[in-house]
N, C-alpha and C positions, 0 to 999 in steps of 0.2 A: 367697943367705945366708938364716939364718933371723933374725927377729927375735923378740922377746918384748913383749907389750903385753896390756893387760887382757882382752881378749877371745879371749887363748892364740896361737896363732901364727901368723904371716905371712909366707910366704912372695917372696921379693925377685928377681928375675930380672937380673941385669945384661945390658948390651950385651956385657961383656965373656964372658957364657958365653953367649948365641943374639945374636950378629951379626944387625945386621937387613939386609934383603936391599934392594936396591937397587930401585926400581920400575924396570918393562921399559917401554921407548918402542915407539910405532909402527913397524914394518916394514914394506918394499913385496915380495913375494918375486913371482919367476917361475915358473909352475908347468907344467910340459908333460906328466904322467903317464907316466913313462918314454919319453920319445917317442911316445905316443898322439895327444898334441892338439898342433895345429902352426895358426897364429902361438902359443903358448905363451899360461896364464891370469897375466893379474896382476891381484893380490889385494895389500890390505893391511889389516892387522891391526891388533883393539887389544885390549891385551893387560889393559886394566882391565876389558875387558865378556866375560865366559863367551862369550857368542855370535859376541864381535870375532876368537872365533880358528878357526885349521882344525885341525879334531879328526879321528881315524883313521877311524871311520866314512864322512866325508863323502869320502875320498878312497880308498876302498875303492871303495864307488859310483859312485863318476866315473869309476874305472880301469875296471869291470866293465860301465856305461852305454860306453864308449868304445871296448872292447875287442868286445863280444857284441849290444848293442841301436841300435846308431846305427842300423842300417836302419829298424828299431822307432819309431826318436826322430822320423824325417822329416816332415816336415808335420802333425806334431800338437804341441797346447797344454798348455804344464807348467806347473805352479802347485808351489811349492816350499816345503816349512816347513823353515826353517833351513838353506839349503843354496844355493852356487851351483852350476849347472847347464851346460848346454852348446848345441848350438847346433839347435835345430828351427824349428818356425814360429812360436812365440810363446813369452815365459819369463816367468813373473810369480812375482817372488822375494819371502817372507812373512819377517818376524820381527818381536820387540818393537818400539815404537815407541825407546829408546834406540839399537837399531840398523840403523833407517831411515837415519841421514846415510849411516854405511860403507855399507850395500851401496846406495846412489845413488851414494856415490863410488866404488866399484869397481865399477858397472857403466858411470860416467864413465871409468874408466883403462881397458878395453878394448874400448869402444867397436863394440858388437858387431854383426853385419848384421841379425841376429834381434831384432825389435823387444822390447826388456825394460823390466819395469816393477817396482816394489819398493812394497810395500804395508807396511801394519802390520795385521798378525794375533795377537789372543793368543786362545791355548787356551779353551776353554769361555766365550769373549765370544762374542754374536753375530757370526754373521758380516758385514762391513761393506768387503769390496772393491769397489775404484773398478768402475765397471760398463765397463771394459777387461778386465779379469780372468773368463777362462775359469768357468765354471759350469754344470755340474760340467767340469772337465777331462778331457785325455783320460790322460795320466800325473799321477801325484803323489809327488813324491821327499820322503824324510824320510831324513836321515841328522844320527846322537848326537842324538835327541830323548828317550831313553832315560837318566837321570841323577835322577830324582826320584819316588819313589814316587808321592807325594800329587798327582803332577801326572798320573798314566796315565790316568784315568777323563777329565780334560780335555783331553788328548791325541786319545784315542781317538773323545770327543764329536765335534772339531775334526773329524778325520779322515771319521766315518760322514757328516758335515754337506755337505762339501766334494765327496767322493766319489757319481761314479753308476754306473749297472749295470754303463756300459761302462770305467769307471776301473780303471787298474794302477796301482798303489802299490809304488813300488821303495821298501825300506827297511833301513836299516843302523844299528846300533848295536855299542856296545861291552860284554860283560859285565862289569860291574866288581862287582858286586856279586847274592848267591844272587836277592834279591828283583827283580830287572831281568828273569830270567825268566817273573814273574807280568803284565810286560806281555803276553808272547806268547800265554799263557794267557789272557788277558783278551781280545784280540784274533781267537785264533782261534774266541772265542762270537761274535764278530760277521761275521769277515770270513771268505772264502777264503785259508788261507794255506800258501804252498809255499816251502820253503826251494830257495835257491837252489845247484847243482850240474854248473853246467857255468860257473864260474868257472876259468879255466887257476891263480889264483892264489889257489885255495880253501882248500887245506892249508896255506897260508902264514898267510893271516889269522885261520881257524879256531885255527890257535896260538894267535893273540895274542886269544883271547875276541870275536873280534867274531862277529856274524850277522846275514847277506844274504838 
């Protein structure tokens, strides 16, 4: 409704025209990537932290790690920004410190044979992992790190820091927006980078905006 008062008009929003939406709880889901990965991943979610949840990227990457590089993954050390991972010789999972408890506790709920360990990492801080944590590694998975402009230069700091000669950086995102492509731009001044082409399920996701 509109209303009238001295400083001209105000606009009044009821519940009765935008319904407010119910907060979403915690989930625990099972994840097996179409029958790729067997005992199957559980994960749970929270759906109040960006980072508590699983976004398309990061399961595009798992499908295509699970499906084409497992031989690749064997006995080497991943270090991981935002992303759970799979089963090699070492796994040390990075995010905000807000989402330190989740991923201790989801790597508490499947309890895995490959020793893993969950640090806090943020973008463009020193770096500051426990001296458990590979340096440089020999993989580096990033998947939907891709969502904030002002964040790519500290992104990509993070990234040059962490990474050595011998480091592969598998990485996935979603385009959602024209400006998500100046990360790639930005990246390719620093890094070697080759889009990926021997995914069986390339022109599926390629629909949906993402790149591998």
């Amino acid at each position: 409704m509109l209303d009238a008062n001295p400083d001209g008009l105000s606009v009044s929003i009821t519940e009765e025209l935008v319904p407010c939406t119910a907060p979403k709880s915690p989930c625990t889901a099972s994840i097996d990537f179409d029958g790729l990965l067997d005992p199957p991943l559980v994960l749970q979610d929270d759906p109040t932290e960006c980072g508590g949840q699983l976004w398309p990227g990061g399961m595009v990457l798992a499908k295509y790690l699970l499906r084409c590089k497992m031989d690749e993954l064997k006995d080497k050390t991943i270090l991981a920004l935002s992303l759970h991972p799979l089963h090699p010789s070492q796994i040390h999972l990075t995010d905000r410190a807000p989402i330190l408890p989740l991923l201790e506790h989801n790597i508490a709920l499947n309890r895995p044979r490959t020793p893993t360990v969950a640090h806090i990492l943020d973008w463009g801080s020193p770096i500051t992992l426990s001296s458990t944590a590979p340096f440089p590694p020999d993989i580096l998975l990033a998947a939907d790190c891709v969502y904030f402009e002002p964040a790519f230069p500290l992104l990509l700091q993070t990234m040059r820091e962490l990474m050595g000669t011998g480091t592969v950086c598998y990485f996935c995102f979603k385009k959602r927006r024209r400006a998500d492509m100046g990360f790639v731009k930005m990246a390719r001044k620093i890094f070697e980078v080759k889009v990926v082409k021997d995914d069986p399920d390339g022109g599926v996701w390629e629909r949906e905006g993402l790149q591998l």
